[in-house]
C-alpha positions as CSV (number, residue, x, y, z in Angstrom):
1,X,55.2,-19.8,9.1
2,X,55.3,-19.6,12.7
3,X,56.2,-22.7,15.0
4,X,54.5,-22.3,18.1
5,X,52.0,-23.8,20.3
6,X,49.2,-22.4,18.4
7,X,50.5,-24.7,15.7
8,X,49.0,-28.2,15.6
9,X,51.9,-30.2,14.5
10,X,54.1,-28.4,17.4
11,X,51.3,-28.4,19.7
12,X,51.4,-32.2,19.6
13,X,54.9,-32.7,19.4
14,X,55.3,-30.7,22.7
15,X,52.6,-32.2,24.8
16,X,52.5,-35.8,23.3
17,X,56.3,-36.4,23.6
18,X,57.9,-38.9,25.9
19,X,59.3,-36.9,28.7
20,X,57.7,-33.5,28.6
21,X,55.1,-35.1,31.2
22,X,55.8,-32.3,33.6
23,X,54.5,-29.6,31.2
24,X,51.1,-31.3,30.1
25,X,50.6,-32.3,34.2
26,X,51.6,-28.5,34.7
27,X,49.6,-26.8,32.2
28,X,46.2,-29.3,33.0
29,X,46.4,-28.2,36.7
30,X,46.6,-25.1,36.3
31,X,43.1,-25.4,33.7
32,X,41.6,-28.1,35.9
33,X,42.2,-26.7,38.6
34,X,42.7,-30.4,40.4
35,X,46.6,-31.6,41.7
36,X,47.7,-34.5,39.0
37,X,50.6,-37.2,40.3
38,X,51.1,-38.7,37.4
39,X,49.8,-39.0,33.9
40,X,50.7,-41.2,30.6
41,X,51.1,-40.1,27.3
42,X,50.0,-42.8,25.2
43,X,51.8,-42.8,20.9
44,X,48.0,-42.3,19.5
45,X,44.7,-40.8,20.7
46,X,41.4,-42.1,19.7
47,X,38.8,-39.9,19.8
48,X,36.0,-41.5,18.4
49,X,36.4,-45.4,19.5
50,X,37.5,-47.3,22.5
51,X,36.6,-45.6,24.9
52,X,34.2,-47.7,26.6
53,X,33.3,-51.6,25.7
54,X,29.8,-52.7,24.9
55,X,28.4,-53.5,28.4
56,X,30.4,-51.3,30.5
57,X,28.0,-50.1,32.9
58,X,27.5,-45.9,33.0
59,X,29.2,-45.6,36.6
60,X,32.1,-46.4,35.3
61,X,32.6,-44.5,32.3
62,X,36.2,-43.0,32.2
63,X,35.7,-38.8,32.4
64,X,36.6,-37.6,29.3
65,X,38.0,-34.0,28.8
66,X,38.5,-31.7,25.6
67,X,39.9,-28.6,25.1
68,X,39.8,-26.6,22.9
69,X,41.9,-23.7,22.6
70,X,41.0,-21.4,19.9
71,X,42.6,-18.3,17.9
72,X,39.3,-16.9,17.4
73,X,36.4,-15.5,19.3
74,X,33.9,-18.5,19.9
75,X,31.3,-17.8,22.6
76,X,29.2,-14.5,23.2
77,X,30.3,-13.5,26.7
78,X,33.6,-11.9,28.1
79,X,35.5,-15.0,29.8
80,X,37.9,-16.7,27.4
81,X,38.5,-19.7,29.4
82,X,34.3,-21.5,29.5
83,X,33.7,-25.2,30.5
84,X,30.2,-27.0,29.5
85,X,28.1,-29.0,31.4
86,X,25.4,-31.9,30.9
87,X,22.2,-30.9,32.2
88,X,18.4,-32.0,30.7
89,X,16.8,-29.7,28.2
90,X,13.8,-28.6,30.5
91,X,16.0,-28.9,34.2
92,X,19.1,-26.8,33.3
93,X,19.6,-27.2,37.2
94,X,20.3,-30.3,37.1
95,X,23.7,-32.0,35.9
96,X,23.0,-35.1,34.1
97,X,27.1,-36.1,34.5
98,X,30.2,-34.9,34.9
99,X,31.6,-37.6,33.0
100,X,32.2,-35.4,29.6
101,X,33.4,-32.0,29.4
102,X,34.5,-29.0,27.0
103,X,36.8,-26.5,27.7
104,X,37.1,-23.6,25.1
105,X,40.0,-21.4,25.4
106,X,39.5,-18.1,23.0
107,X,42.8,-16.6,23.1
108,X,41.5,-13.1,21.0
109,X,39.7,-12.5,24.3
110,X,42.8,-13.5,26.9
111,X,44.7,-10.7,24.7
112,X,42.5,-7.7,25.4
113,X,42.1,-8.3,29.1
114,X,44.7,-7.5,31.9
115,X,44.7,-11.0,33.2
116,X,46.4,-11.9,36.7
117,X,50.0,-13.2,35.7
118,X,50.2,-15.0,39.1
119,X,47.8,-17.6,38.2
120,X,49.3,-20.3,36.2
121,X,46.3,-20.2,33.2
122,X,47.0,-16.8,32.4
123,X,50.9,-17.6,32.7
124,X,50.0,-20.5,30.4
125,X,48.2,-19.1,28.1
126,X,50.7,-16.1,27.5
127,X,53.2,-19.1,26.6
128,X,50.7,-20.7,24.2
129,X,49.3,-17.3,22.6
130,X,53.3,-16.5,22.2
131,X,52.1,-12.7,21.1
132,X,52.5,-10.5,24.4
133,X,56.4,-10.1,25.1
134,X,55.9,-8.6,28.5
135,X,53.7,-11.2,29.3
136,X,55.4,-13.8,28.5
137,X,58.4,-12.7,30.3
138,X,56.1,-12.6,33.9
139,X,55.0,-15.9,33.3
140,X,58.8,-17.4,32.6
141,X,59.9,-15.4,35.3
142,X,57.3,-16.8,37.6
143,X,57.1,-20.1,36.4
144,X,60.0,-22.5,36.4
145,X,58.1,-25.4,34.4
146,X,57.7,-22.6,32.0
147,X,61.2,-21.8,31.7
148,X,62.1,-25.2,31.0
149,X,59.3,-25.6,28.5
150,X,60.9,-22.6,26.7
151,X,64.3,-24.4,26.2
152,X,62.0,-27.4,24.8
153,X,60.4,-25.0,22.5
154,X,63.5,-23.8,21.2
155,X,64.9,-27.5,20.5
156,X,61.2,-28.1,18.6
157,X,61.0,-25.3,16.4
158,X,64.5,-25.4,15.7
159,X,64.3,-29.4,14.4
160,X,64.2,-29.2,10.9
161,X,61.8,-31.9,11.0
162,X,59.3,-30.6,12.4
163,X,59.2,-27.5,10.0
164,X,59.5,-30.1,7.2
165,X,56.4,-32.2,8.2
166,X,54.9,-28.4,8.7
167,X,55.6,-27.2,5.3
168,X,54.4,-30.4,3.8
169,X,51.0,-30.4,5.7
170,X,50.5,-26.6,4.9
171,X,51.4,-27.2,1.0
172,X,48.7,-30.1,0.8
173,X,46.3,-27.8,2.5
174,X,47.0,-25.1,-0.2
175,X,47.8,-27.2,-2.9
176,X,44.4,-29.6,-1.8
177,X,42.0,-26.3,-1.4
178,X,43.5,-25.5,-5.1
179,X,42.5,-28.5,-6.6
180,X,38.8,-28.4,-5.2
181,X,38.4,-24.7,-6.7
182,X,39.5,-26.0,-9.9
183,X,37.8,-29.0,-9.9
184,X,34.6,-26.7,-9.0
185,X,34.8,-24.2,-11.6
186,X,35.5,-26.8,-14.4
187,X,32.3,-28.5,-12.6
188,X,30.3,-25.6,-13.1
189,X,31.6,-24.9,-16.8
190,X,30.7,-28.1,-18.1
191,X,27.9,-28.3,-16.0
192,X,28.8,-31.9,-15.2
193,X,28.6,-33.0,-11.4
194,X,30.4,-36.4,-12.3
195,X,33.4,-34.7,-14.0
196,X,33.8,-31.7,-11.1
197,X,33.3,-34.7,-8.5
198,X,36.4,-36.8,-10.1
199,X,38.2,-33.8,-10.1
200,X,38.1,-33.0,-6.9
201,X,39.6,-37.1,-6.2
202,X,42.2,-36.9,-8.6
203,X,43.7,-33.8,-7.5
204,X,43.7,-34.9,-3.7
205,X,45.0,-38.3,-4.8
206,X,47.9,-37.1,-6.9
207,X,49.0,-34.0,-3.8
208,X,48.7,-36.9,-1.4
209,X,50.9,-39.0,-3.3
210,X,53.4,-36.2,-4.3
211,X,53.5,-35.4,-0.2
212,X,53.6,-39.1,0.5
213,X,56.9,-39.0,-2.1
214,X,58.3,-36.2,-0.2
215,X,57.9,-37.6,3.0
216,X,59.8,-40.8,1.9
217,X,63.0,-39.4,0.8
218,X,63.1,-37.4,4.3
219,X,63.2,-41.1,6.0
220,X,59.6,-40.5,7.7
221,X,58.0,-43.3,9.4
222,X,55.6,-44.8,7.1
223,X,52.9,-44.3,10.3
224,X,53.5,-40.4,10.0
225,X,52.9,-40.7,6.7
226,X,49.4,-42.1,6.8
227,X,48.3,-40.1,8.9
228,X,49.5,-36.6,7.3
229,X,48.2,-38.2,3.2
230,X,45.6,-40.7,4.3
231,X,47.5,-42.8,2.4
232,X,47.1,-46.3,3.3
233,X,50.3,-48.8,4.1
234,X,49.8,-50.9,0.7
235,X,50.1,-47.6,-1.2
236,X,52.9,-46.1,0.7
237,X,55.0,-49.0,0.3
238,X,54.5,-49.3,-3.3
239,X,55.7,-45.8,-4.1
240,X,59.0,-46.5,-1.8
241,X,59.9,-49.4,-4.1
242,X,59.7,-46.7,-7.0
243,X,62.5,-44.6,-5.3
C-alpha cells in the first residue's frame, strides 16, 4: 500500500490538518499563481450545499476552485496542468464568469516531460507524484516549505492510524466490489433482479458494519466512522453497546 499524497486519506490528512497552513497556502500559489496571506482550514468541506443562500445576488458569489489532480491521462493535449473556463456555447470568446473553475493535474504526463524544477508546480508536483527520486531531491533542495512538508509526511505515514483507517477503507472497497460481483452473478443465475438487488444491500450492509466494528475497538471517532461506512450515528452507537 503506498501512503503518499496520491492517497486520499493522506492527501487530506496533510492538507486539511490544523497547522500544516503553510503547505496548502504554498502549494495553491504556486498552482494559482496569485500571493495568499492567509487561509482557513475548516473540519468538513461541503461540496454540494452551502455555498451560496437563496437570494444571494450573482456578484457576490464566493469563487469556487477544484482541482483535480489525477494519476491518469485525462485530456487530449500535452500540458498536464489545464484550467476551464465558462464561456457561452456559440461565443467561446466570451467568459461568462470567473466565478467557478477546474483545474486538472494529470501526473502520467508531468512524468514524461523535463519540467523546469525552479518553478514551485513542477517542485510540487514531484512531491505529490512521489515517483522521480532525482526530482524530488531538486525540489526539497530548492524548496524549504517542501522540506518541512517532508518531515510531516514522515510523521503521517508513519502514524499507525492512518494506515489503519487506510486498510480498512481499501478492504471495504475490495470486500464491497466482491459482494456486488456475487450478488450479480447469483442475479443473473436465478434470473431474479429482486434477489441480485438485495444482495448487493446485504453484502454492503454487513462489510460496513464489520468496518464500523473494527473501527470501534481502534477508539475512532464515531464522526470518522460515518463517513468511511455511511453508517448513521443511531447505528454506530448500537453496535458500541455490543462491545
Amino acid at each position: 500500500m503506498e501512503l503518499n499524497l496520491k492517497n486520499d486519506v493522506i492527501f487530506k490528512m496533510f492538507f486539511a490538518k490544523k497547522g500544516n497552513e503553510e503547505f496548502l497556502i504554498d502549494f495553491l500559489e504556486a498552482l494559482l499563481k496569485v500571493k495568499i496571506k492567509t487561509i482557513e482550514i475548516g473540519q468538513e468541506v461541503d461540496l454540494g450545499s452551502g455555498m451560496t443562500e437563496k437570494g444571494t445576488d450573482y456578484g457576490n458569489i464566493k469563487k469556487v476552485i477544484l482541482i483535480n489532480i489525477l494519476d491518469y491521462e485525462f485530456l487530449p493535449f500535452e500540458e498536464y496542468v489545464s484550467n476551464t473556463v465558462m464561456v457561452l456555447d456559440k461565443h467561446r470568446e466570451y467568459e461568462i464568469t470567473d466565478k467557478i473553475k477546474f483545474y486538472y493535474i494529470e501526473l502520467p504526463k508531468f512524468r514524461k516531460k523535463c519540467p523546469d524544477m525552479g518553478e514551485k508546480i513542477n517542485q510540487w508536483l514531484a512531491f505529490i507524484d512521489d515517483k522521480d527520486r532525482g526530482r524530488i531531491e531538486m525540489a526539497e533542495a530548492r524548496n524549504k516549505v517542501l522540506r518541512k512538508a517532508r518531515q510531516e509526511m514522515e510523521y503521517l505515514t508513519g502514524d499507525e492510524e492512518a494506515k489503519r483507517l487506510e486498510y480498512l477503507k481499501e478492504k471495504w472497497e475490495m470486500d464491497y466490489n466482491s459482494d456486488i460481483n456475487w450478488a450479480r452473478k447469483e442475479g443473473e443465475e436465478k434470473g431474479e433482479k429482486r434477489g441480485k438487488k438485495e444482495g448487493i444491500k446485504e453484502g454492503q450492509k454487513k462489510m460496513q458494519i464489520e468496518i464500523a466494528r473494527e473501527m470501534l475497538k481502534n477508539e475512532v471517532e464515531i464522526k470518522m466512522i460515518m463517513k468511511y461506512t455511511n453508517l448513521t450515528k443511531q447505528e454506530i452507537e448500537n453496535l458500541q453497546k455490543e462491545l
